[in-house]
Structures are given as structure tokens and as C-alpha cells.
MMTF fields as JSON, N, C-alpha, C and O atoms, coordinates in Angstrom:
{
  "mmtfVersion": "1.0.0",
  "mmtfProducer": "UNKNOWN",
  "numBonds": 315,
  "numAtoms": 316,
  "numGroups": 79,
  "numChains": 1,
  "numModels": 1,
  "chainsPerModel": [1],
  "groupsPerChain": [79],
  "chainIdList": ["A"],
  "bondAtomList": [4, 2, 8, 6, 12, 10, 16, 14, 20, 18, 24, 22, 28, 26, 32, 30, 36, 34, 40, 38, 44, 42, 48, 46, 52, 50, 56, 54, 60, 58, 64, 62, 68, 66, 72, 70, 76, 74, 80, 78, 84, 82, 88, 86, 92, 90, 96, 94, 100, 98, 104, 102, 108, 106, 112, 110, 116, 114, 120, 118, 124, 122, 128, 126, 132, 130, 136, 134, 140, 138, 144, 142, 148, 146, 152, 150, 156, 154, 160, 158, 164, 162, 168, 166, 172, 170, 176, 174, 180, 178, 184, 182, 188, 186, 192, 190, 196, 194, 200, 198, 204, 202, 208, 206, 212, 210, 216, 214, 220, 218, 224, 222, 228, 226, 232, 230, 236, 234, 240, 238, 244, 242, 248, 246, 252, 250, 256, 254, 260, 258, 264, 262, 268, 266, 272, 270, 276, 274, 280, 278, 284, 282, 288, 286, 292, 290, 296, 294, 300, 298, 304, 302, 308, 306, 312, 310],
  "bondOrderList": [1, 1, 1, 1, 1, 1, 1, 1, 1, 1, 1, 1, 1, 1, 1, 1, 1, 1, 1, 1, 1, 1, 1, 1, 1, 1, 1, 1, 1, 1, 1, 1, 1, 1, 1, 1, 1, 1, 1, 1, 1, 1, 1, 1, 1, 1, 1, 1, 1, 1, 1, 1, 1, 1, 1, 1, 1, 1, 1, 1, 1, 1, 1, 1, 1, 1, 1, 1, 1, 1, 1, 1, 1, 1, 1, 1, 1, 1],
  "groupList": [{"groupName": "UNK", "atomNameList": ["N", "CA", "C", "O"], "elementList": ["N", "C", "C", "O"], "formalChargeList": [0, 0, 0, 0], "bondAtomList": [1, 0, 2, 1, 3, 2], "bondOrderList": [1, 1, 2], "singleLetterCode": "X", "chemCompType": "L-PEPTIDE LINKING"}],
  "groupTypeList": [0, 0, 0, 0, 0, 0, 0, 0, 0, 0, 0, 0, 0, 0, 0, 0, 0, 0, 0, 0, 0, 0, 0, 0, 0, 0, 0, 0, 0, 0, 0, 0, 0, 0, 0, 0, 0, 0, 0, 0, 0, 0, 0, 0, 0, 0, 0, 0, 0, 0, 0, 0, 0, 0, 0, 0, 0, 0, 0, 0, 0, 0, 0, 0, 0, 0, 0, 0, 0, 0, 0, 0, 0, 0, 0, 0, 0, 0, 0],
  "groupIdList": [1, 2, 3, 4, 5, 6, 7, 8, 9, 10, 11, 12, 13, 14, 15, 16, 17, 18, 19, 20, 21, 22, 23, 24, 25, 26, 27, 28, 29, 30, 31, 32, 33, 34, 35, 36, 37, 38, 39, 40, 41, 42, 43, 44, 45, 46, 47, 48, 49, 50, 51, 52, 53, 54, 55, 56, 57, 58, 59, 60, 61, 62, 63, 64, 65, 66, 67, 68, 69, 70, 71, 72, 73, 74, 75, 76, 77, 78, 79],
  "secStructList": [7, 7, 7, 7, 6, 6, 1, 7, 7, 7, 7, 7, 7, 7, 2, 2, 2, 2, 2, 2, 2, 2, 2, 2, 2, 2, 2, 2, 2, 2, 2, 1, 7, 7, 7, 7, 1, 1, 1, 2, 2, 2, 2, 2, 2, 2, 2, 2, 2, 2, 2, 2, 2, 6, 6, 7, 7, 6, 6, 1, 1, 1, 7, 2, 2, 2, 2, 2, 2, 2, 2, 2, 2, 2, 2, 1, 7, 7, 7],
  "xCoordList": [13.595, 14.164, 14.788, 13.984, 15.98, 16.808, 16.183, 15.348, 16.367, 15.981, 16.889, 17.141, 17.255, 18.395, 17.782, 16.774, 18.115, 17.035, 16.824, 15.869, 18.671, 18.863, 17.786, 17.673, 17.229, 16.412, 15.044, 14.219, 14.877, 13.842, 12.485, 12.337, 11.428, 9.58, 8.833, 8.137, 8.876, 7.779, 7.004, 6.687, 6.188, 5.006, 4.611, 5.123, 3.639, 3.073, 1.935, 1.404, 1.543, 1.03, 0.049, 0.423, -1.243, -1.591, -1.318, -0.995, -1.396, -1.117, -2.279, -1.797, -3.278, -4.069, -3.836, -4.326, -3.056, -2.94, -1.462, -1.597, -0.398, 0.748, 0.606, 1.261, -0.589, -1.002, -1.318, -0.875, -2.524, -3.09, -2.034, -1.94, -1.254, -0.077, 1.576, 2.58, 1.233, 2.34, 1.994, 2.807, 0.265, -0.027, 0.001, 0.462, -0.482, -0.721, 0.885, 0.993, 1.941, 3.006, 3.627, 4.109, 3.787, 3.795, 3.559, 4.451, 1.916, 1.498, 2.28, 2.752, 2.338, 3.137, 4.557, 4.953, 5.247, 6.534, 6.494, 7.466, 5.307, 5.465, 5.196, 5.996, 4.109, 3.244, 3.721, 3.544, 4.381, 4.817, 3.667, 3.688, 2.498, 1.521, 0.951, 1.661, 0.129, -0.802, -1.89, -2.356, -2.943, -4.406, -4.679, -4.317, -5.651, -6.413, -7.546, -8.35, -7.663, -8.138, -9.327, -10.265, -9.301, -10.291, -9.779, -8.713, -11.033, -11.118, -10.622, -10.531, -10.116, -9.15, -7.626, -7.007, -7.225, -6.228, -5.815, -4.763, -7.094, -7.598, -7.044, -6.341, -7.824, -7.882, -6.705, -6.405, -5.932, -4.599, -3.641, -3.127, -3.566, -2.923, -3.162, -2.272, -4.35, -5.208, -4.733, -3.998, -5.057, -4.121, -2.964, -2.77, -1.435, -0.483, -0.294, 0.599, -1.139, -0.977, -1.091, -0.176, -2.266, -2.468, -1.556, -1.358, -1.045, 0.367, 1.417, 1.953, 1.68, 2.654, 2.475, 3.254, 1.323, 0.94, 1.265, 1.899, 0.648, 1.233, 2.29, 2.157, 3.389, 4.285, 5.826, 7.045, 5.161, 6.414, 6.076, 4.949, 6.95, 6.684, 6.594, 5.689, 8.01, 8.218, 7.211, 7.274, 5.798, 5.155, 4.531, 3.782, 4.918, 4.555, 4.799, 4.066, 6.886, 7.655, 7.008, 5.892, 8.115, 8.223, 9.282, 8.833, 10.356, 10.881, 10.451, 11.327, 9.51, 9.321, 9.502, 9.574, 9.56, 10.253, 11.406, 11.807, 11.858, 13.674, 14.145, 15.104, 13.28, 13.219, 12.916, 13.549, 11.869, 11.693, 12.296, 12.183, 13.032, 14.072, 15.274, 15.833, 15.524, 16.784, 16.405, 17.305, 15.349, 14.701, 15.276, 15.853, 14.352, 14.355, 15.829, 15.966, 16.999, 18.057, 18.747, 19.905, 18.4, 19.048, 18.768, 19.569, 17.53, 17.16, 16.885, 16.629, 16.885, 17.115, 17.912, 18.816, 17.855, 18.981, 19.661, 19.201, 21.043, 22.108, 22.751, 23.51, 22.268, 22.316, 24.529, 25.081],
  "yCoordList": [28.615, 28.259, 29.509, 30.315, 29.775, 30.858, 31.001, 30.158, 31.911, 31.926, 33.093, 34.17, 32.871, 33.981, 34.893, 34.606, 36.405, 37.503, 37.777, 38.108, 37.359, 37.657, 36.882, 37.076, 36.109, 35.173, 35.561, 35.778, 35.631, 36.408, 35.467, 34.263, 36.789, 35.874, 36.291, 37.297, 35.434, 36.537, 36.915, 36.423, 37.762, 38.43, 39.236, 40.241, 38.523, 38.328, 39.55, 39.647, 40.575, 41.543, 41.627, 41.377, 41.99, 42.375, 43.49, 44.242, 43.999, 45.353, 46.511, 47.541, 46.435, 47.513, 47.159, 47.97, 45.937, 45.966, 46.789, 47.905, 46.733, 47.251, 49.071, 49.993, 48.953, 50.613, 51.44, 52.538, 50.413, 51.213, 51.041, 51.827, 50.094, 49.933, 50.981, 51.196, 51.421, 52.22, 53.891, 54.602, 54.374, 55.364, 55.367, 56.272, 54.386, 54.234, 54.6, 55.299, 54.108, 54.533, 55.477, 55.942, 56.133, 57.433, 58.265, 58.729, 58.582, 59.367, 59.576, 60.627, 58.122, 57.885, 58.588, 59.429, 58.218, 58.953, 60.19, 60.714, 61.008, 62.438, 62.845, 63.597, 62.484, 62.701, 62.627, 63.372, 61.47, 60.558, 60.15, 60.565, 59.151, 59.482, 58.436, 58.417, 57.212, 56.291, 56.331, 55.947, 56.614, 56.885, 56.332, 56.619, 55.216, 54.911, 55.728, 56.252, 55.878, 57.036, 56.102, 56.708, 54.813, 54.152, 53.036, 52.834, 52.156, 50.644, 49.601, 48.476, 50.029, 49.584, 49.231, 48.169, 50.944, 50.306, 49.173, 48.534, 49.076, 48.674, 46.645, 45.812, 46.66, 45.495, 44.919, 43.838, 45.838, 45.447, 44.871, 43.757, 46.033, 45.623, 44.081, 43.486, 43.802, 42.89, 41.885, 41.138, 41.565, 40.458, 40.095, 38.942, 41.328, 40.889, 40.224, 39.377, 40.452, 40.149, 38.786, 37.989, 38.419, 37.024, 36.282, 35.1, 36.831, 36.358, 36.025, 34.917, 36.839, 36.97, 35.914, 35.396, 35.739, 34.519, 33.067, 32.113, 33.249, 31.433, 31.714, 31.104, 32.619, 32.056, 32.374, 32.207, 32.716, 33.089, 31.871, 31.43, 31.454, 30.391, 31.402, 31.54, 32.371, 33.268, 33.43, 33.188, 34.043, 34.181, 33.354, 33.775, 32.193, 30.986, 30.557, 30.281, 30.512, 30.352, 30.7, 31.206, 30.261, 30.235, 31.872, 32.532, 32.2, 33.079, 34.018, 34.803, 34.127, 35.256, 36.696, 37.621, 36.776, 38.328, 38.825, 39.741, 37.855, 37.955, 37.835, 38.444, 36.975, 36.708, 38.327, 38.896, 38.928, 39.94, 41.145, 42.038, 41.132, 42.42, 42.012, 42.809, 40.689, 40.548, 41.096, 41.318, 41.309, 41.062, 43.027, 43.686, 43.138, 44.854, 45.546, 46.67, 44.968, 45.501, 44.767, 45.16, 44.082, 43.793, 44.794, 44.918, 45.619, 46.41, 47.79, 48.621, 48.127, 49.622, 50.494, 49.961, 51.587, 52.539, 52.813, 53.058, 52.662, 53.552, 54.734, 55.171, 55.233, 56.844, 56.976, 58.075],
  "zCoordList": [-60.322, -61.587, -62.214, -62.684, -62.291, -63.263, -64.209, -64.538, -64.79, -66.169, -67.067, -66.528, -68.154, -68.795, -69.19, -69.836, -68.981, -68.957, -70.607, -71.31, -70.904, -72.337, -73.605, -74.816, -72.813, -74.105, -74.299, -73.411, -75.552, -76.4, -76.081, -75.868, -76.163, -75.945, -76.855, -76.717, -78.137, -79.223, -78.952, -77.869, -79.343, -79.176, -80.533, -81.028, -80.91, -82.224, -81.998, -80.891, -83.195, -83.624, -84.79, -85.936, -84.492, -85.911, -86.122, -85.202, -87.775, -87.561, -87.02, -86.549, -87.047, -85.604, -84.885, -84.099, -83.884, -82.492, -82.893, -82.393, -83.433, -83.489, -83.499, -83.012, -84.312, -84.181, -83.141, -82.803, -82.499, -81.142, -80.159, -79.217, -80.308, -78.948, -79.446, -78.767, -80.876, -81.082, -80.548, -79.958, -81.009, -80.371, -78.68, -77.985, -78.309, -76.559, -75.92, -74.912, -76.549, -76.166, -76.135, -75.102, -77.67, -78.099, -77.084, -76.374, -76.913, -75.712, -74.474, -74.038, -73.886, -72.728, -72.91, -72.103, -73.947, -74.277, -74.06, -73.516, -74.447, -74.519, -73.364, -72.809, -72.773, -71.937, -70.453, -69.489, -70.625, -69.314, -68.238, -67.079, -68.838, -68.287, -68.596, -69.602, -68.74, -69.082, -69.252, -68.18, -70.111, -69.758, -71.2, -72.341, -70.488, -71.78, -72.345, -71.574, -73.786, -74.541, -75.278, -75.795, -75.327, -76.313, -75.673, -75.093, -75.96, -75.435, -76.113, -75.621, -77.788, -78.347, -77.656, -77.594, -77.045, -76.13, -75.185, -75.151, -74.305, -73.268, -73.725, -73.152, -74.964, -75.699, -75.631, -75.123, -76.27, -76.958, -75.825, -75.725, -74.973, -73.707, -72.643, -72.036, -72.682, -72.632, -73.227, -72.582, -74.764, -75.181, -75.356, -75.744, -75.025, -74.741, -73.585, -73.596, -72.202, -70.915, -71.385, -71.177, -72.072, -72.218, -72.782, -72.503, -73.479, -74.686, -73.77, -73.759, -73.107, -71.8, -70.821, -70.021, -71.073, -69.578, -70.226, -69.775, -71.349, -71.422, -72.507, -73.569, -72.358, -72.895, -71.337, -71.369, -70.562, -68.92, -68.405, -68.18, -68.267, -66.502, -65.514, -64.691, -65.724, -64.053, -63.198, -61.993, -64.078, -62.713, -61.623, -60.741, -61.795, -61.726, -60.532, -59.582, -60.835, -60.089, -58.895, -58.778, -57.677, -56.551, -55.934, -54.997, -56.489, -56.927, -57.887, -58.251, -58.316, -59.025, -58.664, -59.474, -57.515, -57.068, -57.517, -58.235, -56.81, -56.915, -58.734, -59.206, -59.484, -61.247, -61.694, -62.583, -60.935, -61.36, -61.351, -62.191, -60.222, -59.381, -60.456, -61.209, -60.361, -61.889, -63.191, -64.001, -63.454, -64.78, -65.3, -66.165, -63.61, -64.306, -64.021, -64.504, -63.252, -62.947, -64.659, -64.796, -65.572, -66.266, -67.337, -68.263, -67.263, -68.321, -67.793, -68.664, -66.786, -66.053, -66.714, -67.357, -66.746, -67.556, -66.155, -65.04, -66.698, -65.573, -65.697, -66.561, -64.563, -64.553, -64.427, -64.39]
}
């Protein structure tokens, strides 16, 4: 099943999850590095996956590879 890469998937926030997932990134930004620092993180990340799951079909699909190889060539930076 296609799917248009361009179309938006809310993903709803409280504001401490918006916090711990704004520091968790931050880090990563600077850092270039992933490491969870508190189990808060851990959390947060956690309930977007879930957020993510029932609101994608893709991973679902039968194609989800190929959904996915589109997904990230649509948002890749070009050198």
C-alpha cells in the first residue's frame, strides 16, 4: 500500500515528555551519540513508539522495506 510521505502523524506531548525528549535530543545534537541518562528518557521514547504503532499501518504492510527506504530518501539531507 503507497503511502504519501508528505502526510502528517500527530504526535501528542505532555509538557515533561516534550522536555525530557527536548534534552535527550539536544545531547544527541551535540554529542552525536544516544545514551540514555534517566529512565524518564527511556519512558518517553517508549510512549512515542507506542503512539507510532497505532497510528502507522507501514509497519504492517507487506512492503514496509521498500515504504521505508522511500520514507528516509524523502527526508535524507543531500549532500
Amino acid at each position: 500500500m503507497p503511502t504519501n510521505t508528505n502526510e502528517t502523524v500527530p504526535v501528542v506531548l505532555s509538557r515533561a515528555q516534550a522536555l525530557v525528549l527536548f534534552e535527550f535530543l539536544s545531547r544527541f545534537s551535540e554529542q552525536r551519540q544516544l545514551d540514555i541518562r534517566d529512565p524518564a528518557e527511556q519512558r518517553v521514547l517508549w510512549d512515542i513508539l507506542a503512539d507510532l504503532e497505532s497510528a502507522l499501518p507501514e509497519p504492517l504492510a507487506h512492503d514496509y522495506d521498500q515504504q521505508l527506504q522511500r520514507a528516509r530518501e524523502s527526508i535524507r539531507d543531500t549532500v
